[in-house]
C-alpha positions as CSV (number, residue, x, y, z in Angstrom):
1,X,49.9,38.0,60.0
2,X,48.4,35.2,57.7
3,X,47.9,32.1,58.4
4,X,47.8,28.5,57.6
5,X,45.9,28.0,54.1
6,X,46.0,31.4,52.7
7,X,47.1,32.6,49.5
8,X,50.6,34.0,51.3
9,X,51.0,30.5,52.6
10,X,54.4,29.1,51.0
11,X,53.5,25.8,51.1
12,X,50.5,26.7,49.5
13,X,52.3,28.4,47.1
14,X,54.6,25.9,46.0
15,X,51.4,22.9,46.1
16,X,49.8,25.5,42.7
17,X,53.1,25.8,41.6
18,X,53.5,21.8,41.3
19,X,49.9,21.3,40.1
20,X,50.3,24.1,37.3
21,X,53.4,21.7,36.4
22,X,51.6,18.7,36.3
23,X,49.3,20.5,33.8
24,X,51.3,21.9,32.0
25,X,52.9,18.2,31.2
26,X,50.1,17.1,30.3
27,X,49.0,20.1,27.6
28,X,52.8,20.1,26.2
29,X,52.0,16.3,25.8
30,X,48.5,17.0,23.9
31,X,50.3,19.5,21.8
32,X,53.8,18.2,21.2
33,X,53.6,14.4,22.2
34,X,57.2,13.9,23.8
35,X,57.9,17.2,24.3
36,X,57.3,16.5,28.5
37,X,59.9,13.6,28.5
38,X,62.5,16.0,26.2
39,X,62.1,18.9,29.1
40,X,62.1,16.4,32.7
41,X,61.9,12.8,31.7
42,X,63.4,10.3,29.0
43,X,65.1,12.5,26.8
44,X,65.5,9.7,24.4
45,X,61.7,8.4,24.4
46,X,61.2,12.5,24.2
47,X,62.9,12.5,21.0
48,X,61.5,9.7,19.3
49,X,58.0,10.8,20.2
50,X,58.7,14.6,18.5
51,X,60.9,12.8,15.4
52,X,57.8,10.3,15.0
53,X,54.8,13.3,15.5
54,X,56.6,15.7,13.7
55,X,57.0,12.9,10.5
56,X,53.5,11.8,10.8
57,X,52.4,15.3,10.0
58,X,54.7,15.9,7.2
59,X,53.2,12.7,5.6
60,X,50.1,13.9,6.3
61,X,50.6,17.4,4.8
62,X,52.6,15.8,1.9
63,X,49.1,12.8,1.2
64,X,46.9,16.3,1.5
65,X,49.1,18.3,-1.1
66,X,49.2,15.2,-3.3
67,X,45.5,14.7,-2.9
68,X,45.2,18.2,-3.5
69,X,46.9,18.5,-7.0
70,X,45.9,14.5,-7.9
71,X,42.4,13.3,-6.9
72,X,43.7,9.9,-8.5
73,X,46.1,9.6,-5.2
74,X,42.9,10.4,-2.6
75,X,40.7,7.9,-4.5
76,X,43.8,5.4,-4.2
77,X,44.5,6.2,-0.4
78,X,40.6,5.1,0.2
79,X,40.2,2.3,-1.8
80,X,44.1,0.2,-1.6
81,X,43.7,-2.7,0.6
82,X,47.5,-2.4,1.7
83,X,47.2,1.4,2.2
84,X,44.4,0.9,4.2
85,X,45.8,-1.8,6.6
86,X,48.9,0.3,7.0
87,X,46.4,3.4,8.1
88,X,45.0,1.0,10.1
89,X,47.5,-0.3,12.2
90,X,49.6,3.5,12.1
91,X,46.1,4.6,13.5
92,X,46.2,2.0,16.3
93,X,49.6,2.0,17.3
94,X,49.6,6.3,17.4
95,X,46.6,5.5,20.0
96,X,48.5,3.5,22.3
97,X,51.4,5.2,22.1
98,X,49.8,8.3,22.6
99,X,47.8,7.1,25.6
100,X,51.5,5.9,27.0
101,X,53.2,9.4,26.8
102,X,49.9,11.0,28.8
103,X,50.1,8.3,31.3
104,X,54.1,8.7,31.8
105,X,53.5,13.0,31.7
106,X,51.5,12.5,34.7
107,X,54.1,10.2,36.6
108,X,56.5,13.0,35.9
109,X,54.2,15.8,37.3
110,X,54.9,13.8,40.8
111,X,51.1,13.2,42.0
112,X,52.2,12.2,45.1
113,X,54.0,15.4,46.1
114,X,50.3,17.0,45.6
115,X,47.7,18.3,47.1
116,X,45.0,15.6,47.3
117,X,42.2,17.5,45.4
118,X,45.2,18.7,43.0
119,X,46.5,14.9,42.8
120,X,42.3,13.4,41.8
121,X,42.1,17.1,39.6
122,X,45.5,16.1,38.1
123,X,44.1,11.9,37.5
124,X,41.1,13.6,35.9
125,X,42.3,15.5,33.2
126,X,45.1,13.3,32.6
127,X,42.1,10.5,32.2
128,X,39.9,12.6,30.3
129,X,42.7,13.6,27.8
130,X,44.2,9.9,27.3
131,X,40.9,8.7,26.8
132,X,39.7,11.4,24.2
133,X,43.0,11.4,22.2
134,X,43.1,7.7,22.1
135,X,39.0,7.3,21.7
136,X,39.4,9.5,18.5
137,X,42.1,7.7,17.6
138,X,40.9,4.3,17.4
139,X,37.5,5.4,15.8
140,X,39.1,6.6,13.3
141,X,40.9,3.2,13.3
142,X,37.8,1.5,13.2
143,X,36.0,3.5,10.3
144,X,39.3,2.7,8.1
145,X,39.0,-1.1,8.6
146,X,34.9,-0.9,8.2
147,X,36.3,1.1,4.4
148,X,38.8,-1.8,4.1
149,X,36.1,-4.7,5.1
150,X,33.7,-3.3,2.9
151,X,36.0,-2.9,0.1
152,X,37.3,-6.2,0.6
153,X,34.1,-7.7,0.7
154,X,31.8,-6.0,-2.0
155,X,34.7,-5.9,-4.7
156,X,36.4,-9.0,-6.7
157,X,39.8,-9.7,-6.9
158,X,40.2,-10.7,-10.6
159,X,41.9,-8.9,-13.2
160,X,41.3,-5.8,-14.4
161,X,39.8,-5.2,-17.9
162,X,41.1,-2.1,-20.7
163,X,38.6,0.0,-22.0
164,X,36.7,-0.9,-25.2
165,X,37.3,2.0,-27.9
166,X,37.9,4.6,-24.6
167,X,34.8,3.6,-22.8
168,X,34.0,1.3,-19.7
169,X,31.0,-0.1,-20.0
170,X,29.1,-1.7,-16.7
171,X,26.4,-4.1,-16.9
172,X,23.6,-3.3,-14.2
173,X,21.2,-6.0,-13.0
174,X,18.5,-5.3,-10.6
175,X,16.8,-8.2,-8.7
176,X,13.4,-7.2,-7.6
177,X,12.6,-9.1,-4.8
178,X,13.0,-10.9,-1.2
179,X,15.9,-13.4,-1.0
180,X,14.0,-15.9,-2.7
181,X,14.0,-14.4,-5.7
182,X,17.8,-12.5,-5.2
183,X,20.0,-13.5,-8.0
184,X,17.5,-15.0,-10.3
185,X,15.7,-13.4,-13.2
186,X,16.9,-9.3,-13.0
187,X,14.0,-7.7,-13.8
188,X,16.3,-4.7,-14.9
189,X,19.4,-4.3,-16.9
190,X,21.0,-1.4,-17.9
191,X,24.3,-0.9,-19.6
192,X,26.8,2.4,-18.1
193,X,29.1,3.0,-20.4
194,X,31.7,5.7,-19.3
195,X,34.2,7.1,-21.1
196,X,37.7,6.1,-19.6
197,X,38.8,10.1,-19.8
198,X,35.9,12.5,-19.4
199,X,33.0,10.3,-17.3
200,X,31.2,11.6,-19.9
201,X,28.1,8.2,-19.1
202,X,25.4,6.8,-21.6
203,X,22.7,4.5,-19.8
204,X,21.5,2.0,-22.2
205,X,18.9,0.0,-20.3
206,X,16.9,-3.4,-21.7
207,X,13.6,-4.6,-21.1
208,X,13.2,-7.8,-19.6
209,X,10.5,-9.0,-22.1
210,X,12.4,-8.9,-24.7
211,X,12.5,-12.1,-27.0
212,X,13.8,-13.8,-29.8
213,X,17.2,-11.8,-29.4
214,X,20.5,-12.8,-31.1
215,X,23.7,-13.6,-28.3
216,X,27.5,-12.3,-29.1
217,X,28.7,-14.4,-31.8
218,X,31.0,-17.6,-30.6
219,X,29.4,-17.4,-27.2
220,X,28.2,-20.2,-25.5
221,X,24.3,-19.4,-26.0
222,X,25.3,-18.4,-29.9
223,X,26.3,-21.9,-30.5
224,X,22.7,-22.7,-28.7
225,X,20.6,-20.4,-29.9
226,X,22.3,-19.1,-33.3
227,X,19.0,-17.5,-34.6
228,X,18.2,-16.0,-31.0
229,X,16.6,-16.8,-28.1
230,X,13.2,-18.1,-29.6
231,X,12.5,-20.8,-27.3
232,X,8.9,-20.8,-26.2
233,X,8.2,-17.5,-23.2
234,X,11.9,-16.8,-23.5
235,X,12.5,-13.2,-22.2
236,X,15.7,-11.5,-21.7
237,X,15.1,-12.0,-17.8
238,X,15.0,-15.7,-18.3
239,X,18.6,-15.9,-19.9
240,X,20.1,-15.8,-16.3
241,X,17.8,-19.2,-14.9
242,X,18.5,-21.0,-18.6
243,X,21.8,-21.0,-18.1
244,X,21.7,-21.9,-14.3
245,X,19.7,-25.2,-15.4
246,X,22.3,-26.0,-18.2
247,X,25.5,-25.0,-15.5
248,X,27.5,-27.9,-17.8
249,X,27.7,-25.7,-20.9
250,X,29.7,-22.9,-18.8
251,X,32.2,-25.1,-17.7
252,X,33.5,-23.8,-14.4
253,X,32.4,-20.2,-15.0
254,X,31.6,-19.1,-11.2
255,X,28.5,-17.4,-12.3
256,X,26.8,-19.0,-15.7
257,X,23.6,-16.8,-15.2
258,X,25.6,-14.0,-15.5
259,X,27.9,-14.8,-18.6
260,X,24.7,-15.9,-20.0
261,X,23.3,-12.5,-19.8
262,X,26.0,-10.6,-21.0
263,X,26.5,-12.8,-23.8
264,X,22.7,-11.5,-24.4
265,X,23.3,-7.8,-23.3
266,X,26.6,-7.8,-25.9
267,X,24.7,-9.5,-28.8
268,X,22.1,-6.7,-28.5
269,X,24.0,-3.5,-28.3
270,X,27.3,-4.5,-29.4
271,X,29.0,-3.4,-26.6
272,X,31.6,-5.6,-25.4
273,X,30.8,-5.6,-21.3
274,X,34.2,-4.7,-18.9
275,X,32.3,-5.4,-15.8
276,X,28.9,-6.4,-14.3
277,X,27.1,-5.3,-10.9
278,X,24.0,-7.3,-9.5
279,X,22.2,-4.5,-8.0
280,X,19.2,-5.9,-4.6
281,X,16.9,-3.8,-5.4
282,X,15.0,-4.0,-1.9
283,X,18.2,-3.6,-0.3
284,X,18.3,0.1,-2.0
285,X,16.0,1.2,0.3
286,X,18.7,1.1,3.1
287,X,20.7,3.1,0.9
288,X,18.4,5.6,0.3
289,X,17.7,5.5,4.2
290,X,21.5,5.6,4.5
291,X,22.1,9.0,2.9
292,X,18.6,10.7,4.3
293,X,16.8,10.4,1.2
294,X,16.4,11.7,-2.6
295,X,14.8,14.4,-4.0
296,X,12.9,13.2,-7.2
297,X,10.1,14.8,-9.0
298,X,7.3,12.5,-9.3
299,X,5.2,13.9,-12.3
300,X,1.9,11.3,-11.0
301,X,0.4,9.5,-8.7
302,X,2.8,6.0,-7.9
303,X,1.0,3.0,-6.5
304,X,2.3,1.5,-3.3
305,X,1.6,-1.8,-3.2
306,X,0.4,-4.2,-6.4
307,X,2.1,-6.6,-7.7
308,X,0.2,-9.5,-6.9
309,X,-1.4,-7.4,-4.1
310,X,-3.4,-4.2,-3.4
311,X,-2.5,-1.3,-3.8
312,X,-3.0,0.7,-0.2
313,X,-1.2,4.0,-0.8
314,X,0.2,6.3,-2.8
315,X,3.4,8.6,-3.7
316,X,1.2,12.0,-4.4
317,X,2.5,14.2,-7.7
318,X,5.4,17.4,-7.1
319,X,9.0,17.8,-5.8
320,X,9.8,15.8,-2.8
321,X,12.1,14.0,-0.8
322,X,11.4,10.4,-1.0
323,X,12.1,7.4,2.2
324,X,13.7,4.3,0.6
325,X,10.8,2.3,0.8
326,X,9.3,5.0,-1.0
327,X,11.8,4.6,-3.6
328,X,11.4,1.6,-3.9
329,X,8.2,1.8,-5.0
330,X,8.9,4.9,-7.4
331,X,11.4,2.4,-9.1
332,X,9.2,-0.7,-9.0
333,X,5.9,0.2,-9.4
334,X,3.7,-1.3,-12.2
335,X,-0.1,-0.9,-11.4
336,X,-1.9,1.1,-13.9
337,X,1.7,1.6,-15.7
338,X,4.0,-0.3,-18.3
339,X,7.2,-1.7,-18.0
340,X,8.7,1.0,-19.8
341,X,7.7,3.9,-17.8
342,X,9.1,2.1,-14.8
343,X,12.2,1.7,-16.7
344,X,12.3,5.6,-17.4
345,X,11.8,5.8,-13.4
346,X,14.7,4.0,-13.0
347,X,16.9,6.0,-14.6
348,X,15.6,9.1,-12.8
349,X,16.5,7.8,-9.6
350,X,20.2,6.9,-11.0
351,X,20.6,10.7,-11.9
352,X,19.0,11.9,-8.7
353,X,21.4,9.6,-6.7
354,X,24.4,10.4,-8.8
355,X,23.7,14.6,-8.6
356,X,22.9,14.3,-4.7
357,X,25.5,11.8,-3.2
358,X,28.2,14.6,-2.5
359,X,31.6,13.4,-0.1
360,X,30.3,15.5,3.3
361,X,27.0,13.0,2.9
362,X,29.3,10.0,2.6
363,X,31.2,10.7,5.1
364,X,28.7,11.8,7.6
365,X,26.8,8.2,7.0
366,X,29.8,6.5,5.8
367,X,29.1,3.5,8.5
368,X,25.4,3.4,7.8
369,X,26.2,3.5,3.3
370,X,28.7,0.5,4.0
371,X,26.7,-1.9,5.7
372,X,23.8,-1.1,3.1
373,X,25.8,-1.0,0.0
374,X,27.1,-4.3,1.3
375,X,23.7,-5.7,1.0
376,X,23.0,-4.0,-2.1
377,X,25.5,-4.7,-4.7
378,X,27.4,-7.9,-5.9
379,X,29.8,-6.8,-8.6
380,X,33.3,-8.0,-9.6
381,X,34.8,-5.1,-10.5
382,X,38.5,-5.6,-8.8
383,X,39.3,-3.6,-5.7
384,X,42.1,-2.2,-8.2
385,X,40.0,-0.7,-9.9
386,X,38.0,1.5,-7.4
387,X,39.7,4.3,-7.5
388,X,39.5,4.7,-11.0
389,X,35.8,4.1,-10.9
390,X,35.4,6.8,-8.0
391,X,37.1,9.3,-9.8
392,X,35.0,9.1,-12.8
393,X,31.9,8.8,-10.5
394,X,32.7,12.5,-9.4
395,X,33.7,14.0,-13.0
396,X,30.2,11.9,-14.6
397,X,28.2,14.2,-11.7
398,X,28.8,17.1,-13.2
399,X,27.8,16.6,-16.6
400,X,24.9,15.4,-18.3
401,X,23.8,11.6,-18.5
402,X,22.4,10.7,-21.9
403,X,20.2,7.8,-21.8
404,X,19.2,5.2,-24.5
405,X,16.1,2.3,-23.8
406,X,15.5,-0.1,-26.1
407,X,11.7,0.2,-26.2
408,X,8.6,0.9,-28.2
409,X,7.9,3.1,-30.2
410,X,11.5,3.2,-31.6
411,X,12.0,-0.6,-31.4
412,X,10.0,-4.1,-31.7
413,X,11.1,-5.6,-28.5
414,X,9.3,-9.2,-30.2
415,X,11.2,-9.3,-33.2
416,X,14.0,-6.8,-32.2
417,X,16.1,-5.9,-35.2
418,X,19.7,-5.8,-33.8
419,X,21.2,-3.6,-36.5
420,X,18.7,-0.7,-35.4
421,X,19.6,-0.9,-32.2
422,X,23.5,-1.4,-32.6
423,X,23.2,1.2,-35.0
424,X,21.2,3.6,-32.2
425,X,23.5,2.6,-29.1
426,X,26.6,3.7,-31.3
427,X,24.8,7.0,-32.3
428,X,23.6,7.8,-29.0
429,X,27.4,7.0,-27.6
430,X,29.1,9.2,-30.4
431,X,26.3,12.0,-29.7
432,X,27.5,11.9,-25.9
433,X,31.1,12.4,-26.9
434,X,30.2,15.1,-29.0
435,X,31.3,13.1,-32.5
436,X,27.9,13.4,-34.1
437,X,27.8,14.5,-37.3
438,X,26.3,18.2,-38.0
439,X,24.7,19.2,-40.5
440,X,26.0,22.9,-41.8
441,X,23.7,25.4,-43.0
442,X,24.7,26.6,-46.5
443,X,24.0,30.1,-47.9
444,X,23.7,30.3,-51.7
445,X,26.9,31.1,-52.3
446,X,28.2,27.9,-50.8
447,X,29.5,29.0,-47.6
448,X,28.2,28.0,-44.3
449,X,27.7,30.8,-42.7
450,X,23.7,31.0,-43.6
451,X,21.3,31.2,-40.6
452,X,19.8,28.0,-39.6
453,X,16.0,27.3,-40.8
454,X,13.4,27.6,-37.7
455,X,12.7,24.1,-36.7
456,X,8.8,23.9,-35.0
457,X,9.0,22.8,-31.7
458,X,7.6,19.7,-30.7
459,X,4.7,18.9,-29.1
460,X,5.8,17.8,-25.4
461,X,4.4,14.5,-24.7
462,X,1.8,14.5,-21.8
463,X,2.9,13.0,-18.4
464,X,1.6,9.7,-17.7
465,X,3.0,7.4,-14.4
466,X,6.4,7.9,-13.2
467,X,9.2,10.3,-13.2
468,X,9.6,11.2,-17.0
469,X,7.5,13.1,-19.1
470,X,6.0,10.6,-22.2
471,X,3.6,8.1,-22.9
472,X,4.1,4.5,-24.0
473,X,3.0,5.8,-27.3
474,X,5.3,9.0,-27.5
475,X,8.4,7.5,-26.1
476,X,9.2,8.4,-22.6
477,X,11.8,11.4,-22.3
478,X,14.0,9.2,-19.7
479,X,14.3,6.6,-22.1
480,X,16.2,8.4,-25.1
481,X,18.1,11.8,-24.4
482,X,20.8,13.5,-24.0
483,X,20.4,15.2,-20.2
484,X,18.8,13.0,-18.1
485,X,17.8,15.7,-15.4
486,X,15.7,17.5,-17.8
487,X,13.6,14.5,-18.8
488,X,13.4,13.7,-15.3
């Protein structure tokens, strides 16, 4: 005979039987979300639950496939302010909803016809499952409005601007201070200009000691200055505080300092500026923290400190992965160095970041690459035009970065001559795109089919302080050449 409690027990029997149903409520409503109310509950709520699951995923598949076959869609998906809110808020409501089915799957299971270890068993998972789901849910919630804030806060809202002959060309400026200084005489400026198509980038960067340069014709500072900027100690990095003292010249321009400079920056190279980033240059450290790091190759010995103060350490020579303050540093240092090496450093550390940012890094330290970005960069490229910018982010990594500084030896930055360097920046831009011209070898018959003459190689240029090979009497690499990772 058996008795009370044992496995023959009906009533025990029937307690598993109702506990196994609870469960199994509960993992239909993990894996179908309705699909408990459609067998033993609301058939109608069961039915909107499955129509609303089963179209969610389909939208889902469908933004994948899109994404898939049109990277332009993925970039837009990210970066749309309306797109995102509507993530958002889907994201948030699926939670709650969600949450609601789990809690209304365990009413059905009938907890109080069970056991009372099978009824807390049964409130357990039921918990743990409502509060996973919905936990995941609303993170993910979260991350899309931190996206959404960040866009909304780091990008402008103005119109956007065409390309100039194909190409997009950004104007960089790089504070080099605390906050008192943020703002107020970049101490680096370097032009991007991307082809609208291909990626294909050019860095043309500007030293900030450069003088008696000419400003765009019919700008503002032209009509001021309409034989250049030869006031007395008038460098290029002084154009932004001129203009702030004479604000009543620019009208109600938002930011004078800035027109100012481009007017400068477009004088100089000819190129006519789409958009302009202001780039904290202390606050890249925390970007550099953000992502774990970069990997640059640091040819000598980089002073730490300097500046004003002493120099108390050092960034040793070889391959290594370097902090962000140590990055810093690598980009700002000037004891025992020139400007234009540092210059040539900064460029190294634009390829570096531009070869090692890759999406799983971004997304694994999304949070931490928001909130620093935030502090880093003021720009006002318009949230519109993100995902255009993003895509040609990713096609510019994989190809080579030609780089152009106006500097000595190739140019006077004193008595600059502008049709040099107009003449170079256009050169250097049409050597990029491949529209160079070529000379052809020609055999003495006239045909071109000769073999090329042996060229002698040159010399390479001894490594002095920073990242590229050179000397301020050779040129340094970084400075002018076609593939920026092999000068660096």
């Amino acid at each position: 005979m058996s008795g009370p409690g044992t496995l023959t027990d009906p009533q025990e029997r029937a307690a598993r039987v109702r506990f196994r149903r609870a469960v199994s409520l509960m993992a239909m409503t993990l894996v179908l979300p309705g699909s408990a109310q459609l067998a033993c509950g609301n058939r109608r709520v069961g039915r909107a639950a499955l129509r609303t699951w089963f179209a969610l995923i389909a939208i889902a598949i469908g933004c994948l496939l899109v994404a898939a076959l049109h990277r332009e869609f993925a970039f837009w998906l990210v970066s749309d302010l309306a797109a995102l809110q509507v993530v958002r808020i889907a994201l948030m409501a699926l939670a709650v909803g969600w949450a609601a089915l789990f809690v209304d799957a365990w009413r059905l299971g009938q907890p109080l016809s069970l056991q009372m270890g099978h009824r807390r068993a049964a409130v357990g998972i039921n918990g743990i499952l409502c509060f996973s789901v919905a936990a995941v849910l609303l993170f993910g919630a979260h991350l899309v409005g931190v996206q959404r804030d960040f866009i909304q806060t780091m990008f402008g809202s103005g119109d956007a601007s065409g390309a100039h002959d194909g190409r997009y060309n950004v104007l960089l400026m790089g504070g080099d201070s605390g906050v008192d200084r943020w703002g107020l005489r970049p101490d680096s400026l370097t032009v991007a200009s991307i082809d609208a198509e291909t990626g294909k980038t050019v860095l043309v960067s500007l030293p900030r000691n450069m003088q008696n340069f000419p400003f765009r014709r019919g700008s503002v500072m032209h009509e001021q200055f309409p034989q250049g900027f030869d006031c007395e100690h008038c460098m290029l990095n002084g154009v932004y505080t001129w203009a702030l003292d004479n604000k009543e010249l620019f009208g109600k321009a938002k930011n004078p300092g800035v027109d100012a400079t481009i007017m400068a920056v477009e004088g100089i190279t000819g190129l006519k500026i789409n958009y302009w980033a202001m780039v904290n240059l202390k606050g890249f450290r925390n970007l550099v923290d953000a992502v774990g790091g970069v990997t640059l190759n640091v040819r000598s010995r980089i002073p730490i400190g300097g500046l004003g103060s002493d120099v108390y350490d050092y960034i040793e020579p070889g391959k290594q992965k370097l902090t962000g303050f140590q990055t810093q540093w690598y980009a700002r240092a000037r004891e025992g160095s020139d400007d234009y090496s540092r210059m040539a450093r900064q460029k190294c550390i634009m390829g570096a970041m531009l070869d090692q940012l890759d999406p799983t890094v971004v997304l694994k330290n999304f949070q931490k690459i928001a909130q620093a970005s935030s502090a880093l960069l003021t720009t006002n490229i318009p949230a519109s035009e993100v995902d255009r910018f993003i895509g040609l982010a990713l096609k510019a990594k994989d190809q080579k970065v030609a780089t152009l500084s106006i500097v000595p030896p190739m140019f006077d930055t004193y008595e600059p001559d502008a049709k040099l360097i107009r003449s170079k920046v256009a050169e250097t831009v049409d050597a990029a795109e491949g529209d160079a011209p070529k000379a052809e070898p020609a055999s003495d018959d006239g045909s071109s089919d000769a073999k090329p003459a042996k060229t002698k190689k040159p010399k390479q240029p001894e490594a002095v302080t920073g990242g590229s090979v050179g000397s301020l009497g050779d040129g340094y690499a970084a400075n002018e050449s076609q593939d920026l990772d092999a000068a660096c």
